[in-house]
ROSE-4610 file (N, C-alpha, C; in Angstrom, 1 decimal, always signed):
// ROSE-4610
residu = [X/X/X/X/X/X/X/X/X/X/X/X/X/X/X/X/X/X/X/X/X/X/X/X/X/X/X/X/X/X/X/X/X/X/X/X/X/X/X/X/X/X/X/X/X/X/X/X/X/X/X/X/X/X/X/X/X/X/X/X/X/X/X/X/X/X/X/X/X/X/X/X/X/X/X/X/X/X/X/X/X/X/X/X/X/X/X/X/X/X/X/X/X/X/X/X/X/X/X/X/X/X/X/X/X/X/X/X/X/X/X/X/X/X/X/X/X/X/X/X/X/X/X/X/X/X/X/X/X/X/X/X/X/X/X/X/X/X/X/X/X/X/X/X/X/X/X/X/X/X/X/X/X/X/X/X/X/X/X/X/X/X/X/X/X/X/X/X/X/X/X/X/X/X/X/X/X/X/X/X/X/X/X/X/X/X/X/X/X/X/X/X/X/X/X/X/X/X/X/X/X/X/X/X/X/X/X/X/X/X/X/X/X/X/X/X/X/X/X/X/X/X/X/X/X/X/X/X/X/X/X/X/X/X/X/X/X/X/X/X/X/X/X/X/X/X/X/X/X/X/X/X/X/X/X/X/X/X/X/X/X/X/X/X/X/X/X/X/X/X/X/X/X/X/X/X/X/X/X/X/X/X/X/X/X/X/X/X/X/X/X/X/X/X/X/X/X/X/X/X/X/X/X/X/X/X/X/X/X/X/X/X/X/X/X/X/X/X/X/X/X/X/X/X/X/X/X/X/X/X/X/X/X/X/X/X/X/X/X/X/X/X/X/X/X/X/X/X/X/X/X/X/X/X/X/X/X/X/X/X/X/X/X/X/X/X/X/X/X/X/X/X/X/X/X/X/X/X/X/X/X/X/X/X/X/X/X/X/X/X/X/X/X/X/X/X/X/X/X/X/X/X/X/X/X/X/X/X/X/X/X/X/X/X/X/X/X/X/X/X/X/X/X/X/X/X/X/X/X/X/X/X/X/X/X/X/X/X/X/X/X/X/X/X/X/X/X/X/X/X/X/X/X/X/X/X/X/X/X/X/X/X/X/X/X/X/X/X/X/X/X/X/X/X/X/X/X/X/X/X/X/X/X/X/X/X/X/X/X/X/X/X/X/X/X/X/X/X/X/X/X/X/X/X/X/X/X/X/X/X/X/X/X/X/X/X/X/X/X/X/X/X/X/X/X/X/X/X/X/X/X/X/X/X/X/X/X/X/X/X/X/X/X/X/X/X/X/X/X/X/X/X/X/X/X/X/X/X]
num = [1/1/1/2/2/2/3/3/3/4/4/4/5/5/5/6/6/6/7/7/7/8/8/8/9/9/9/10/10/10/11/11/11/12/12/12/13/13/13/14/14/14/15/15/15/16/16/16/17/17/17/18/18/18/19/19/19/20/20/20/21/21/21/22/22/22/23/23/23/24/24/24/25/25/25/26/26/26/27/27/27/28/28/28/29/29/29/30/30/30/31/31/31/32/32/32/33/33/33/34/34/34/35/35/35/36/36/36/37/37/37/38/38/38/39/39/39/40/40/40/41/41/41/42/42/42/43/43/43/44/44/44/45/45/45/46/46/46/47/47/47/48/48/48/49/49/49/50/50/50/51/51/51/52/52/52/53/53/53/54/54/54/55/55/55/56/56/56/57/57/57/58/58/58/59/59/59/60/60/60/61/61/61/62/62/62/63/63/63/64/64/64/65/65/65/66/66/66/67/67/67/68/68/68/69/69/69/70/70/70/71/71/71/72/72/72/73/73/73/74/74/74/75/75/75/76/76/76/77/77/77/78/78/78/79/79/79/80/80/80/81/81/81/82/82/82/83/83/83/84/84/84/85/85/85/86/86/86/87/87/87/88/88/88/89/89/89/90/90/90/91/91/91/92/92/92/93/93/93/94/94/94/95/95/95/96/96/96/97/97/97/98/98/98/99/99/99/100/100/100/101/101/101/102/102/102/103/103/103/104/104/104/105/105/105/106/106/106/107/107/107/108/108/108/109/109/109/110/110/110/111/111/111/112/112/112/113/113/113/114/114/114/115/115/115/116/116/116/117/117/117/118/118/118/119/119/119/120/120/120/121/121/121/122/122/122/123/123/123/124/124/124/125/125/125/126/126/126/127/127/127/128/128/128/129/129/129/130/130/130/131/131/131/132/132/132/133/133/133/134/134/134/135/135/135/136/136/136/137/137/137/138/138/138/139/139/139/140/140/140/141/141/141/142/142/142/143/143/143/144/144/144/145/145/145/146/146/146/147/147/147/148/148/148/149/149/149/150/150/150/151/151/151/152/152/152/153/153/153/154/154/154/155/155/155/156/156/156/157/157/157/158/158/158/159/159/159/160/160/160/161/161/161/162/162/162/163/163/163/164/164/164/165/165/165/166/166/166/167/167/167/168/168/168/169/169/169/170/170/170/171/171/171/172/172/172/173/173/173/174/174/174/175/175/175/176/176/176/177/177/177/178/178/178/179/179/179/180/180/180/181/181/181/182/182/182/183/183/183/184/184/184/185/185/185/186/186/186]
x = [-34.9/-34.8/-35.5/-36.9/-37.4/-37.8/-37.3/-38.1/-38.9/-40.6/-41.3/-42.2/-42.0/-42.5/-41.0/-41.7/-40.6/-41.4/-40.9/-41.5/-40.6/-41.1/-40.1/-40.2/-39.3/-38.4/-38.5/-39.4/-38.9/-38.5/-37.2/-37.0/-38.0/-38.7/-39.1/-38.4/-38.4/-37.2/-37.8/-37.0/-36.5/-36.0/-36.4/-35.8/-34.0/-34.2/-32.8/-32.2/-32.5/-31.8/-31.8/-30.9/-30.6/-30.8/-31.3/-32.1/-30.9/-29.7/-28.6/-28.8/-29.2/-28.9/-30.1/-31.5/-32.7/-32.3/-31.7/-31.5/-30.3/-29.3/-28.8/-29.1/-29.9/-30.9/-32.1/-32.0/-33.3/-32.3/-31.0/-30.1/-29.5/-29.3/-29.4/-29.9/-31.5/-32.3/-32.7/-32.2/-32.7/-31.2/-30.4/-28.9/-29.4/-29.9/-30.8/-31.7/-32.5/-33.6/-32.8/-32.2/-31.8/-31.4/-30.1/-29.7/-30.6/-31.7/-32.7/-33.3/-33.1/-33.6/-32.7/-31.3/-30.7/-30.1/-30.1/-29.4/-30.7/-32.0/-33.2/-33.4/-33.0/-33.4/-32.2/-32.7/-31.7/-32.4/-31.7/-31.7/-31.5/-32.2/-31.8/-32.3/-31.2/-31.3/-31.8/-33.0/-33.5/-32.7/-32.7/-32.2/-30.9/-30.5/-28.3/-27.7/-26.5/-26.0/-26.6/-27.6/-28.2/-27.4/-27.2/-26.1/-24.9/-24.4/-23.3/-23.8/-25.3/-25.8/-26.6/-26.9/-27.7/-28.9/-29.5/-30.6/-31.5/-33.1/-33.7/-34.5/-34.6/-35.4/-34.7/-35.0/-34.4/-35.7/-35.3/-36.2/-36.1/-36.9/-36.3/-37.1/-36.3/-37.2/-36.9/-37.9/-38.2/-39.2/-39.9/-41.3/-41.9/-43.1/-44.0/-44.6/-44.2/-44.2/-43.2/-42.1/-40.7/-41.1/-41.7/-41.7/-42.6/-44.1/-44.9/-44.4/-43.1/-42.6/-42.1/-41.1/-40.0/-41.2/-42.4/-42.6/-43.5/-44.0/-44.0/-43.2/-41.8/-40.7/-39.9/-40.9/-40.2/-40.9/-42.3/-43.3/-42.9/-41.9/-41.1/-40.2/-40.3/-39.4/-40.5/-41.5/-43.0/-42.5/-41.7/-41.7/-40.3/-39.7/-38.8/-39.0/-40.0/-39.7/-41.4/-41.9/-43.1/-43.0/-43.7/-43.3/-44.2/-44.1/-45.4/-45.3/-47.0/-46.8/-46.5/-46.2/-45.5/-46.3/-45.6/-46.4/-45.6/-46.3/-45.6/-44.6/-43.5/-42.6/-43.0/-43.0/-43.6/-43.1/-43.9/-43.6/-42.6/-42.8/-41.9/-40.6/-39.4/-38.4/-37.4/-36.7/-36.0/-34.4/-34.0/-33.0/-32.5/-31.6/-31.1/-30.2/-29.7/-28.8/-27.7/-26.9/-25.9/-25.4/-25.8/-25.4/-24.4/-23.1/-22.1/-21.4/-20.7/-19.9/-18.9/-18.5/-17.3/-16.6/-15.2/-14.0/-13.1/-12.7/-11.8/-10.8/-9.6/-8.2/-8.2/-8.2/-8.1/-6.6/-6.5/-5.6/-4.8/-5.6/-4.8/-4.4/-4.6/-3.9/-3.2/-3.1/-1.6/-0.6/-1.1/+0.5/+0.8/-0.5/+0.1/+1.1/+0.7/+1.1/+2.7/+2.9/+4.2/+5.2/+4.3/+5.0/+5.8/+5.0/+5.2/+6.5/+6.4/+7.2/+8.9/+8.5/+9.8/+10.7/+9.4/+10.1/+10.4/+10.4/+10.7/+12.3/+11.8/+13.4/+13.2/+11.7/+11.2/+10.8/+11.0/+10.4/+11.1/+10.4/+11.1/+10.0/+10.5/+9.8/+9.0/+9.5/+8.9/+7.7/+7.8/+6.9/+5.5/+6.2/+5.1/+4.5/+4.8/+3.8/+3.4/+3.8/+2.7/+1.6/+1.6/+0.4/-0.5/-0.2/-0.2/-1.6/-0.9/-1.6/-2.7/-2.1/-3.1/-4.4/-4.2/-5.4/-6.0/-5.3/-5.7/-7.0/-6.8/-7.6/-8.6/-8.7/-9.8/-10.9/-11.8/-13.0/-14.1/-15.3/-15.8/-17.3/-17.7/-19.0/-20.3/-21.3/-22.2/-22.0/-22.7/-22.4/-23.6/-23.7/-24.2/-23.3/-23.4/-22.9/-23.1/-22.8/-24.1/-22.9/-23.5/-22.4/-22.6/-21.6/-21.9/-21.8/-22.8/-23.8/-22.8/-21.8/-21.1/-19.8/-19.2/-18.0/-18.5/-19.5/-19.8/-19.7/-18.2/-17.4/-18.5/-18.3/-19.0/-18.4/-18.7/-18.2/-19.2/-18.3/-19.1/-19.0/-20.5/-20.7/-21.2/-19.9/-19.8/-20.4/-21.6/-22.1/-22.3/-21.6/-21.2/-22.6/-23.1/-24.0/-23.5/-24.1/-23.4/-24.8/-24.7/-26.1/-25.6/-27.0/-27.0/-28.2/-28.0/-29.1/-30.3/-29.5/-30.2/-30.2/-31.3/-31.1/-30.5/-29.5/-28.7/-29.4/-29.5/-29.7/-28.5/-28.8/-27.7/-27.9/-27.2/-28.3/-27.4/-28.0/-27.5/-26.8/-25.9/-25.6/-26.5/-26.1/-26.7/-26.8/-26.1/-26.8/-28.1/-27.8/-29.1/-27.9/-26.7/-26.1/-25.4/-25.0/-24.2/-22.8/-22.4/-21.4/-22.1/-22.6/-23.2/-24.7/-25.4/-27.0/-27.7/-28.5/-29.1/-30.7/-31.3/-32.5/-32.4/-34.1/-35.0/-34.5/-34.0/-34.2/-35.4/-36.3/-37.8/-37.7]
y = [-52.6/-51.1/-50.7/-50.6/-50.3/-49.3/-48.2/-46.5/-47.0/-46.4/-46.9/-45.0/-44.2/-42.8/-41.8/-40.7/-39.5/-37.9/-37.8/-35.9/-34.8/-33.9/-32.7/-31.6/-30.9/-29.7/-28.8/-27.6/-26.3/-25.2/-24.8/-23.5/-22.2/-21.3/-20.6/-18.9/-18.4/-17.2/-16.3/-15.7/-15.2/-13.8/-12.5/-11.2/-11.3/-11.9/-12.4/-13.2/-14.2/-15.2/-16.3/-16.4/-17.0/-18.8/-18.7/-20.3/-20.9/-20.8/-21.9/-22.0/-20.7/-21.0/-21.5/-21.5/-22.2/-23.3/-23.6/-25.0/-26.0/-25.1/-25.4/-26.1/-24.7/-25.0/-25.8/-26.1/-27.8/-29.0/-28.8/-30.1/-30.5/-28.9/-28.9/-29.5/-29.3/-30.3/-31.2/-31.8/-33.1/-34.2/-33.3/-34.2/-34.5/-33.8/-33.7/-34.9/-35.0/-36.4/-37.5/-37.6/-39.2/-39.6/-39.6/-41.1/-41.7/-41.3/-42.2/-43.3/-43.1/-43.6/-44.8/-45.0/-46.0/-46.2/-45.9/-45.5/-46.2/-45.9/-46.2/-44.9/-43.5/-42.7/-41.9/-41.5/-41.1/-39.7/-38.7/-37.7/-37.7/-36.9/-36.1/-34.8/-34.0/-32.9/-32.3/-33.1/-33.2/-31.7/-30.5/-29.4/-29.6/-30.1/-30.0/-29.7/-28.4/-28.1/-26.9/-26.7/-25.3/-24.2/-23.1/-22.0/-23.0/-24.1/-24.7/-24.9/-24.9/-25.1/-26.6/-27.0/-28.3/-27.5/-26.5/-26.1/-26.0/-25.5/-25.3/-26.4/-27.5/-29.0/-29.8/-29.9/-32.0/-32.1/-33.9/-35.0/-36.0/-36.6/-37.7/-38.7/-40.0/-40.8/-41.7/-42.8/-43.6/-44.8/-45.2/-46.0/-45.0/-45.7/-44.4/-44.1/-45.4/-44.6/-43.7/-43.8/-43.2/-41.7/-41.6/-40.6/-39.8/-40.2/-39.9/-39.0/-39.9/-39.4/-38.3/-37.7/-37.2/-35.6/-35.7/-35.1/-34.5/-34.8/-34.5/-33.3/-34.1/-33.6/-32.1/-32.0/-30.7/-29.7/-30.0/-28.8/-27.2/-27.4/-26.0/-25.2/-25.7/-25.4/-24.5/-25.1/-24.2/-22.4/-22.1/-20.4/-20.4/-21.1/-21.0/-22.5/-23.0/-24.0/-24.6/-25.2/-25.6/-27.3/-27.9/-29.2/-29.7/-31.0/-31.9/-33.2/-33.5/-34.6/-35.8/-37.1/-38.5/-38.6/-38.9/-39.3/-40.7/-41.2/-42.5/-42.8/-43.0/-42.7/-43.3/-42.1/-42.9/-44.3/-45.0/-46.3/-46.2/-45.2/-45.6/-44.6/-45.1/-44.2/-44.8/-43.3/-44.0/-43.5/-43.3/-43.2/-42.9/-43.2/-43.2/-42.3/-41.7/-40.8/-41.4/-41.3/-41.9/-40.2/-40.1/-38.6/-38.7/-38.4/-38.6/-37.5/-37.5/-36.7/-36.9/-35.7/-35.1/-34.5/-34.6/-34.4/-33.7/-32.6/-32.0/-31.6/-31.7/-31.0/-29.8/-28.8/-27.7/-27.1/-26.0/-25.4/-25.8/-26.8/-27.5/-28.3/-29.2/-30.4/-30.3/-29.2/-28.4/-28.5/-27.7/-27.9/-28.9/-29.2/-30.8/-31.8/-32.0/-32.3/-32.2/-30.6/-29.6/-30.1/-30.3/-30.3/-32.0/-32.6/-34.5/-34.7/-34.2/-34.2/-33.3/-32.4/-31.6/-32.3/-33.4/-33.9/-35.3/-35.5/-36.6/-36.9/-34.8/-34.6/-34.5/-34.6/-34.9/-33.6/-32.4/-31.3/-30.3/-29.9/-28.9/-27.9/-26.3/-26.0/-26.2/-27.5/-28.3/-28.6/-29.6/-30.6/-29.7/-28.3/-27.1/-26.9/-26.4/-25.7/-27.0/-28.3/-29.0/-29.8/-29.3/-29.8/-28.5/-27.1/-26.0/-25.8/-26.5/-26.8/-27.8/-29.2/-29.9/-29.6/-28.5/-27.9/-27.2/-26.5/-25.2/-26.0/-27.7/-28.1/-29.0/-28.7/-29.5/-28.9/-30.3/-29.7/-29.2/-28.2/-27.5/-28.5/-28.5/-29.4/-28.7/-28.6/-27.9/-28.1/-27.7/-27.8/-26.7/-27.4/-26.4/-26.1/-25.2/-25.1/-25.6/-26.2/-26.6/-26.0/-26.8/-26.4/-28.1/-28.1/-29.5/-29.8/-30.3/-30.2/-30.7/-31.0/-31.5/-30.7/-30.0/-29.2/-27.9/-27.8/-26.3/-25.4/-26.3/-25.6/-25.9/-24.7/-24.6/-25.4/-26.3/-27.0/-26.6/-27.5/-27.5/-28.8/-28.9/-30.4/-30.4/-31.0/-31.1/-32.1/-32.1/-33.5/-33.7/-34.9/-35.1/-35.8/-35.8/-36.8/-37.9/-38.7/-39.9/-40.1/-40.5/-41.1/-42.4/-43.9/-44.8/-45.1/-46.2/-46.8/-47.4/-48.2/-48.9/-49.0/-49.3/-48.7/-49.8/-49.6/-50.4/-49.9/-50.9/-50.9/-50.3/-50.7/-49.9/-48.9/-48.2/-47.8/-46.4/-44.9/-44.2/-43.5/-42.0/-41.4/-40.6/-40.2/-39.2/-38.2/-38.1/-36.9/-36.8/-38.4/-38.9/-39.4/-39.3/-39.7/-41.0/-41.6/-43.1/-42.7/-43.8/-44.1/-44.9/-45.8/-46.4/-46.5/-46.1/-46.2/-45.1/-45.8/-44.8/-44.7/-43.4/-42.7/-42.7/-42.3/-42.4/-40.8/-40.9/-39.3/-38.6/-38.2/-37.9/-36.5]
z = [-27.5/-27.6/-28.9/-29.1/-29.8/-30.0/-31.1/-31.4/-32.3/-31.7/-32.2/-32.4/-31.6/-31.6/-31.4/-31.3/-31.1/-31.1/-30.6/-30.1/-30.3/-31.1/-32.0/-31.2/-31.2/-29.8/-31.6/-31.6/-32.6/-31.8/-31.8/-31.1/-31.4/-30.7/-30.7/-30.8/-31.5/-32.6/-30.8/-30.6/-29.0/-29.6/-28.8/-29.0/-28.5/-27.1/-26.3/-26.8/-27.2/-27.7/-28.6/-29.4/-30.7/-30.7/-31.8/-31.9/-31.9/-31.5/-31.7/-29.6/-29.3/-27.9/-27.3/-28.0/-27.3/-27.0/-28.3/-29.1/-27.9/-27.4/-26.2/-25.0/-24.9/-23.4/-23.4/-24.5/-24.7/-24.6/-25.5/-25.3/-23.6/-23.0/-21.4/-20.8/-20.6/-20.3/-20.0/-21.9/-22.4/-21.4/-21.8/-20.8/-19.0/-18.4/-17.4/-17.1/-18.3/-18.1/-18.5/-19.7/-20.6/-19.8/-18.8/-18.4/-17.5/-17.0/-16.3/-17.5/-18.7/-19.3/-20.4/-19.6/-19.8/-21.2/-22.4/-23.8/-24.3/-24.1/-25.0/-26.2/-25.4/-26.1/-27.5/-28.7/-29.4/-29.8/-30.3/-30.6/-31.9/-32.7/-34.2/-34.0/-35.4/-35.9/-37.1/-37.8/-39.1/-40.2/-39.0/-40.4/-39.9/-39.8/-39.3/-40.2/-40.2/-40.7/-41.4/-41.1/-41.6/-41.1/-41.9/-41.6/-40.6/-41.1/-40.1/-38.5/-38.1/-36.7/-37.1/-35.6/-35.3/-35.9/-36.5/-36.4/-35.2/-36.0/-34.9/-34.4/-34.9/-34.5/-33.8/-32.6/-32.2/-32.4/-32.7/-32.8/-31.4/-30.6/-29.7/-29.7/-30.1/-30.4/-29.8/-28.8/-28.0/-28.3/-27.4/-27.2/-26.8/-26.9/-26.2/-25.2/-24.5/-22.9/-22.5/-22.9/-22.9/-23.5/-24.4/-25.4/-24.7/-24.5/-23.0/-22.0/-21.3/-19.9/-20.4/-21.5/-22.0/-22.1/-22.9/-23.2/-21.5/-20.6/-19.7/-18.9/-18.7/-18.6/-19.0/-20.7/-20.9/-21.1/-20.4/-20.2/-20.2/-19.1/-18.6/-19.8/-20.7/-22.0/-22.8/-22.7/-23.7/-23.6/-23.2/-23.2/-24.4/-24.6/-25.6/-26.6/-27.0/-28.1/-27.9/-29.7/-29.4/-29.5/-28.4/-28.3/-28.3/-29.7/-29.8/-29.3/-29.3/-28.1/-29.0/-28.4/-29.2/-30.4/-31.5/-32.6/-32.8/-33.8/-34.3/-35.2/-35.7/-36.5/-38.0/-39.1/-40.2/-40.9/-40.8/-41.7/-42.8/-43.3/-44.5/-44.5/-44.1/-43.8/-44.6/-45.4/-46.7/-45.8/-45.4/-44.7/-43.2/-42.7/-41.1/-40.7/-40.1/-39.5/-37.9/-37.7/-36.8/-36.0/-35.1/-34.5/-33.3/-34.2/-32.8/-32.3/-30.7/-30.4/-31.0/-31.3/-31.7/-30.8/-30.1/-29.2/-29.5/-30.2/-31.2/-29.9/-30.2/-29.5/-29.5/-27.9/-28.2/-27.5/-27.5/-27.0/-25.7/-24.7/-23.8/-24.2/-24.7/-25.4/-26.1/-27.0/-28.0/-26.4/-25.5/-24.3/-24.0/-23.8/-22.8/-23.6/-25.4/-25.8/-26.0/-26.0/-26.0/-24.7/-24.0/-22.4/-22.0/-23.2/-23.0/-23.7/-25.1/-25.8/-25.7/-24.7/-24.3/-23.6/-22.2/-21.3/-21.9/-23.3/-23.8/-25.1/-24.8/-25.5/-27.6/-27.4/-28.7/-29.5/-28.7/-29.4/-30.0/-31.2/-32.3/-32.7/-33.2/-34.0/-34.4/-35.8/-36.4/-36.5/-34.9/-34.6/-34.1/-33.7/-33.3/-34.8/-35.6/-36.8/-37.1/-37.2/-38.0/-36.8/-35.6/-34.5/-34.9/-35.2/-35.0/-37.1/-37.6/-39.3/-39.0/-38.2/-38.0/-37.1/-36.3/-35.6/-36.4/-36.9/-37.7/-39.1/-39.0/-40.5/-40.0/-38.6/-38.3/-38.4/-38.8/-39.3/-37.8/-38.1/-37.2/-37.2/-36.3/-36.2/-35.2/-36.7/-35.9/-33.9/-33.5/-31.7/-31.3/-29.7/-29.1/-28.0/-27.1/-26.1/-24.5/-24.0/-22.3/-21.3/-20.1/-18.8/-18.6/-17.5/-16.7/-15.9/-15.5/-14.4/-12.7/-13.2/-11.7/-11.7/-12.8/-12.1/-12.6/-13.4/-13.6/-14.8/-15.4/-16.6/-17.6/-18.8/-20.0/-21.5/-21.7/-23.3/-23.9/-25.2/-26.4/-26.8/-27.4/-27.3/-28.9/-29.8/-31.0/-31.6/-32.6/-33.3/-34.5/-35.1/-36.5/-37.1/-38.4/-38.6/-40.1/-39.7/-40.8/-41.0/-42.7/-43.5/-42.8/-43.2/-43.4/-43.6/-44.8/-45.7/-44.8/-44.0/-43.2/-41.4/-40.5/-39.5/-38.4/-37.7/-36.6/-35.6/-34.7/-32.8/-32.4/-31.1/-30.2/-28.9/-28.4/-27.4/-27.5/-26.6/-26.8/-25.5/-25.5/-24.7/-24.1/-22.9/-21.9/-22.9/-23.8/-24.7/-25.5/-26.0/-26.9/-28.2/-27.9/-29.4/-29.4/-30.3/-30.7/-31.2/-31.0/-32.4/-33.4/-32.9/-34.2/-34.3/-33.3/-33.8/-34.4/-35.3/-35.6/-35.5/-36.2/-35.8/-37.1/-37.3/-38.3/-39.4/-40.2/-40.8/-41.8/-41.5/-42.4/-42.4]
């Protein structure tokens, strides 16, 4: 599984719509192509965390036939983002990035949890404000928003980034993300 090129997605600034949401509807897409492509391909966000968003850049970085097809693929995007074709990834890369989903508990899992613990005879006040503090301190992660693609409903698809010195294999998700691999950060 060698990333050996990668092709950069810049959102294109939209009267209608906001570079967090171009920035969406390219991760849309991209979820669309990747799993034909078996966890070769990985994803970065070089500006992440700008104003607290993924920013306006993905990175996807493949082989370059991979990188080739991908860029093919997202032709249809040219009205909202400008897409360069495969370059080579620079030689000299002083650090790596690990881009994972993030799952955070929301508001149904506060019940469900409510509902286990009732019928378990376990529940208090108590045990309410401090599920109720512990939601309340979780941390927020840049994200975009998508739909999906088989029941329809709209998430949010939360992504943490971790430095690392050095770069691990590994393969990636239908998203483009790991737990443990990483991509090139330049």
């Amino acid at each position: 599984m060698t990333q050996t090129h990668y092709i950069e997605i810049k959102a294109i600034p939209q009267v209608d719509m906001l570079q967090t949401e171009v920035i969406s509807f390219c991760l849309q897409k991209l979820h669309q192509i990747l799993p034909h492509f078996e966890g070769r391909i990985g994803l970065a966000f070089p500006a992440y965390g700008n104003d607290k968003t993924l920013g306006g850049i993905i990175r996807i970085f493949g082989s370059e036939n991979d990188c080739g097809f991908i860029y093919f693929k997202l032709q249809e995007l040219r009205d909202y983002a400008l897409i360069s074709e495969s370059m080579q990834i620079p030689e000299k890369v002083r650090s790596y990035r690990v881009y994972q989903r993030v799952q955070s508990k929301g508001q149904s899992a506060l019940r469900r949890a409510e509902k286990r613990l009732k019928a378990q005879g376990k529940w208090s006040e108590e045990v309410r404000q401090n599920m109720l503090q512990k939601q309340a301190t979780q941390r927020v992660y840049p994200h975009a928003h998508l739909k999906s693609s088989s029941t329809k409903q709209q998430f949010i698809l939360a992504i943490k980034s971790v430095y690392k010195a050095k770069s691990v294999e590994g393969s990636f998700s239908a998203y483009g993300l790991s737990q443990t691999a990483t991509v090139p950060h330049f």
